[in-house]
N, C-alpha and C positions, 0 to 999 in steps of 0.2 A: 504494500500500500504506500502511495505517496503522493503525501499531505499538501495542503498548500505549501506552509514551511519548507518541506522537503524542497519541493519544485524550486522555491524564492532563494535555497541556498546555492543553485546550481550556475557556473559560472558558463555561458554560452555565445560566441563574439556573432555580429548581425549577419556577417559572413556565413559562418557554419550556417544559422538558418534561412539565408536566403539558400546558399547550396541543398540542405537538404531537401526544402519546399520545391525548387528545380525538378532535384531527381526524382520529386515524386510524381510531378506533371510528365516529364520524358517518358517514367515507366509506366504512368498510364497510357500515353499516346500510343510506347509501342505494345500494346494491349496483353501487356505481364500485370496490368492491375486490374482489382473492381472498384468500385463508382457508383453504386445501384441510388436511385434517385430516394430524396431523404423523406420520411415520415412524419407527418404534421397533424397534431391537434390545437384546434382552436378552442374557446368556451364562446356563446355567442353572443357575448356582450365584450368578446375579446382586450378581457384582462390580464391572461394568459396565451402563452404561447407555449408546447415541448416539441422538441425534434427526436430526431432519434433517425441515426445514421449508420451503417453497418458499412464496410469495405475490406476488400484486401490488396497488401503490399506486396508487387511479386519480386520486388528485386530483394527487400528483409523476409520475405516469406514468415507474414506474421498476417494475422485476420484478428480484428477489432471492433469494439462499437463506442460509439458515441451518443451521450445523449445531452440534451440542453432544454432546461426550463427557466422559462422567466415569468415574473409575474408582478404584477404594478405597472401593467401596460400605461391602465388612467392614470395613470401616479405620478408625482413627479421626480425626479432621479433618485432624492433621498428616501424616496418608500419602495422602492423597489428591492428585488432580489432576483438572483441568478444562480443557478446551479447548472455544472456541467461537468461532466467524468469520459474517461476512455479507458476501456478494459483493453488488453493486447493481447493475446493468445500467440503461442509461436507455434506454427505452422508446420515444422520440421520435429519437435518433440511431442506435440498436440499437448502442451502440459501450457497453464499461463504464467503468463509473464510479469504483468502487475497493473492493476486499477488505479489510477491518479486521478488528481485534479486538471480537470482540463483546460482552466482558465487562464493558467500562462503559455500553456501553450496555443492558444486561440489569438492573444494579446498578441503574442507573437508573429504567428502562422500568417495572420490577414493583414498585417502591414508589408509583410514582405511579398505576399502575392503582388499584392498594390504597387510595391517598389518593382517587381517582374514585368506586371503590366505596362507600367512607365517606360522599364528600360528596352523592351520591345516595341511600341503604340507611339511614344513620344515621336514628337516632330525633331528632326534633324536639327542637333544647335539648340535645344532646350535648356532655358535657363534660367526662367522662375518657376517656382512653386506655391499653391495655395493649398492649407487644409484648412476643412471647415469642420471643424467639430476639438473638443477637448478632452473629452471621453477616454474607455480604455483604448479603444483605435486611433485616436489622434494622438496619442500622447508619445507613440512610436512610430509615426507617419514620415516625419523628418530624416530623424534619420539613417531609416530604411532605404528613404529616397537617396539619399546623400550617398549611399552604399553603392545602387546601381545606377546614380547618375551625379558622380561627383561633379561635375561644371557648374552645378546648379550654383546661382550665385547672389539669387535674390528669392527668399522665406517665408511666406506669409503665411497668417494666421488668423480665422475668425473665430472667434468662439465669446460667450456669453457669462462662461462661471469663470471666476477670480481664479479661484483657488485650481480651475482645470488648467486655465493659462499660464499661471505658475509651474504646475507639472509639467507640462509641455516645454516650455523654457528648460527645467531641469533637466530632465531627458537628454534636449540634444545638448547643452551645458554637457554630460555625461559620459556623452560619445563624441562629439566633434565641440572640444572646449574651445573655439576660435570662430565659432558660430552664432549667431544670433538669429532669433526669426523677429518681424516685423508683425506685432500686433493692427490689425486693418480692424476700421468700424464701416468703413464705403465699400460694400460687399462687391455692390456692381462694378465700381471703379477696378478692386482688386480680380475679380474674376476675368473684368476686359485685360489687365497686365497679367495674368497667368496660362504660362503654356501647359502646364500639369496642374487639374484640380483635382482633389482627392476628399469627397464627401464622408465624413465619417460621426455626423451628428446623431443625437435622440432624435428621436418623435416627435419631441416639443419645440424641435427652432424653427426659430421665424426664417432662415435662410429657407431661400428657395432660388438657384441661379436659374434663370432662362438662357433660351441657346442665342439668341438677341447680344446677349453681352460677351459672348465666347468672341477671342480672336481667330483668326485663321489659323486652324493646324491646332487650335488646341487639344487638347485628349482630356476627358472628363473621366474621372471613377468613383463611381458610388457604392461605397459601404455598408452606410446608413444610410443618413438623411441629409438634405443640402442642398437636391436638386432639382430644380422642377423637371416635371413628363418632356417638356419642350425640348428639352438638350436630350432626351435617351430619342424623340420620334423626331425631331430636325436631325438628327446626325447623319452625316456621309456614312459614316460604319459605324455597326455595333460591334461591341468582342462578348462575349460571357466567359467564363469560366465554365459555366453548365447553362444553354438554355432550357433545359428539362428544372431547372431548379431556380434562374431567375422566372420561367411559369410561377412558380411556386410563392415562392417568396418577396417577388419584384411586383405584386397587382396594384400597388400604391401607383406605381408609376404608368398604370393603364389608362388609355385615351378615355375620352366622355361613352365611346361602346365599349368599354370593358377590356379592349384590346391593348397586347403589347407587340411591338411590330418583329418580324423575323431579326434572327440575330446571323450577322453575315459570317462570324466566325468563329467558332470555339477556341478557348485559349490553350490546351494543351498542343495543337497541331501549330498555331503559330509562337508558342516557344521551342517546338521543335524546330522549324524553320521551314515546314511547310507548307504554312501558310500565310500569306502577307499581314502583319503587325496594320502595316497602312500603303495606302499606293500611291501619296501625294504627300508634299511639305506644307499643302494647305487645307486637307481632310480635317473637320472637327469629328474624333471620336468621342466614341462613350462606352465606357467598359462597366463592365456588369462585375463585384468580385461577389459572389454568394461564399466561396472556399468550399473544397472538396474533402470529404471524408478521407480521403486516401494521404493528403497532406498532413491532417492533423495526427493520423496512424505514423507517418514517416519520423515526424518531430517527437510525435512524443515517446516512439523507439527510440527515438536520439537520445532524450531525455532519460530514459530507464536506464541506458547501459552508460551514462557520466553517472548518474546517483545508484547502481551499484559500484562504480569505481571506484566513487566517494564514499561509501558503508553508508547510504542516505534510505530513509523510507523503513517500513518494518513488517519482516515478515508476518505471515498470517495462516492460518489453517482452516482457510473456510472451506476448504473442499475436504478434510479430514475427520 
C-alpha cells in the first residue's frame, strides 16, 4: 500500500515523467497496450461524479485499475473532495503489485500530456504561454511546459485564488528558479498574446476564451475549464487524446444541438509521428487532454519500483 505520504516522499525529475507518459502513448499506438473506454456514473442533480478505468501496459506487462470520485460538484473548491487509487497487478507473476494513491500521480501525468501536446501541436517558434486555472493542474503546467519547450520566454497566468497563484509561483520558483510567470487580469488581451493556452480551471471560473481572440497558429488545451465551445468548433484541427472519451467527458463543450464536432486526430499516432501534430504555422488548434488509463498505469509502475527502492509504502495481507 502507498499512502499519500509514501507517494509525497518520492523524488521524481519532470523529465523521467514526461519520458514515461511518452512511452506509454508509443506503446499504445503500437497496439502492445489496452485503453478500453472509461466508466461513468452521474447522480442526476450531478453532484457527483466516479470513473473507473481499467487498462493494460504491454511494454511493463502489468494490468491495472483506476478509479476516481469527486463530489461537491455545486460546491465550491473548499467543500469538495476527491478520491482516486490505482491497483497494479503484474502480469508476468499474476500476483499484485501495490494499491496507491493516485493523486500524484494524476497531478502529475496530465500536465505532462499537456506539455506533449504543446511540444508536438505548437506552432513553429513558440514562445509565450498562458494557463488558466490555479488548481492541482495549473500548478504544474509551467513547468512541464518549460520541459518540452524550453524557448518559451514569456509566462502567463490567470487564475482567481491568492493562495493558488502563490503555489503556482512556487512551483516553477522550484524547478526553473530564474523564472517568473506574469500574473494577467485582461484574459482576452493575454489569450490574443499567447501561442500555447492550456485550460486547467474549476467549474466555477468566469474564464471562458472564445476563438475570436486566439492569434494565428495558436494551439489551445483544455483540461478543465477556461474555454469557450467557440475555440474547440472554430478550430482548423482538433487533436484528442481519446475521442471515445472527450464523447464522454467533453459534453460541456457541445454546440446548442448537443453536438461535439469530429476530432481530426488522435494523439497517440501523432506522437508517434504518424500523424501530423499541425499542417500550417497559422492553424488555430485545440487539443482535447481527457488522459488515458494506460499513462497513469505507466507512472504509477514508475512510482512502485522508486518506493520499493526507497523501503517506502507497507506491506499488506489482504489477499491472505
Amino acid at each position: 500500500m502507498l499512502s499519500t505520504s509514501d507517494l509525497a516522499g518520492i523524488d521524481i525529475s519532470l523529465a523521467d515523467v514526461v519520458d514515461t507518459v511518452e512511452g506509454a502513448y508509443r506503446t499504445l499506438h503500437a497496439g502492445q497496450s489496452d485503453n478500453p473506454r472509461k466508466l461513468t456514473v452521474k447522480p442526476a442533480d450531478g453532484h457527483s461524479v466516479a470513473y473507473a478505468m481499467l487498462g493494460r501496459d504491454g511494454s511493463r506487462d502489468v494490468v491495472a485499475i483506476k478509479t476516481s470520485y469527486k463530489h461537491g460538484l455545486d460546491k465550491g473548491r473548499e467543500e469538495q473532495h476527491y478520491y482516486t487509487s490505482l491497483t497494479v497487478y503484474d502480469d508476468v507473476t499474476g500476483l499484485p503489485v501495490a494499491m496507491m494513491d493516485c493523486s500524484r500521480i494524476g497531478s502529475l501525468r496530465t500536465p505532462a500530456v499537456s506539455a506533449l501536446l504543446a511540444r508536438a501541436c505548437a506552432a513553429p517558434g513558440a514562445r509565450s504561454a498562458l494557463v488558466i486555472g490555479t488548481g492541482t493542474q495549473g500548478r504544474l503546467a509551467l513547468p512541464f511546459l518549460l520541459t518540452t519547450l524550453p524557448d518559451l520566454d514569456r509566462l502567463m497566468l490567470f487564475g482567481t485564488h491568492p493562495e493558488g497563484i502563490e503555489a503556482v509561483r512556487e512551483q516553477l520558483r522550484a524547478y526553473y528558479p530564474d523564472r517568473e510567470v506574469e500574473v494577467v487580469t485582461d484574459l482576452r488581451a493575454a489569450a490574443g498574446n499567447a501561442d500555447v493556452i492550456v485550460a486547467t480551471a474549476g467549474g466555477h471560473t468566469p474564464a471562458a476564451v472564445e476563438a475570436d481572440w486566439l492569434r494565428p497558429g495558436a494551439l489551445s488545451i483544455l483540461v478543465g475549464h477556461g474555454l469557450a465551445p467557440s475555440t474547440l468548433h472554430r478550430a482548423d484541427r482538433v487533436i484528442a487524446t481519446s475521442e471515445a472519451q472527450m464523447n464522454v467527458t467533453g459534453t460541456d463543450m457541445a454546440d446548442a444541438d448537443g453536438k461535439l464536432p469530429a476530432v481530426d486526430a488522435e494523439f497517440p499516432p501523432v506522437l508517434a509521428g504518424v500523424t501530423a501534430g499541425r499542417h500550417s504555422a497559422t492553424e488555430r488548434i485545440f487539443a482535447y487532454n481527457s488522459g488515458l488509463v494506460v499513462t497513469d498505469i505507466a507512472l504509477g509502475h514508475r512510482f512502485a519500483q522508486l518506493a520499493l527502492a526507497q523501503g517506502l509504502g507497507t506491506e499488506v495481507a489482504l489477499w491472505r
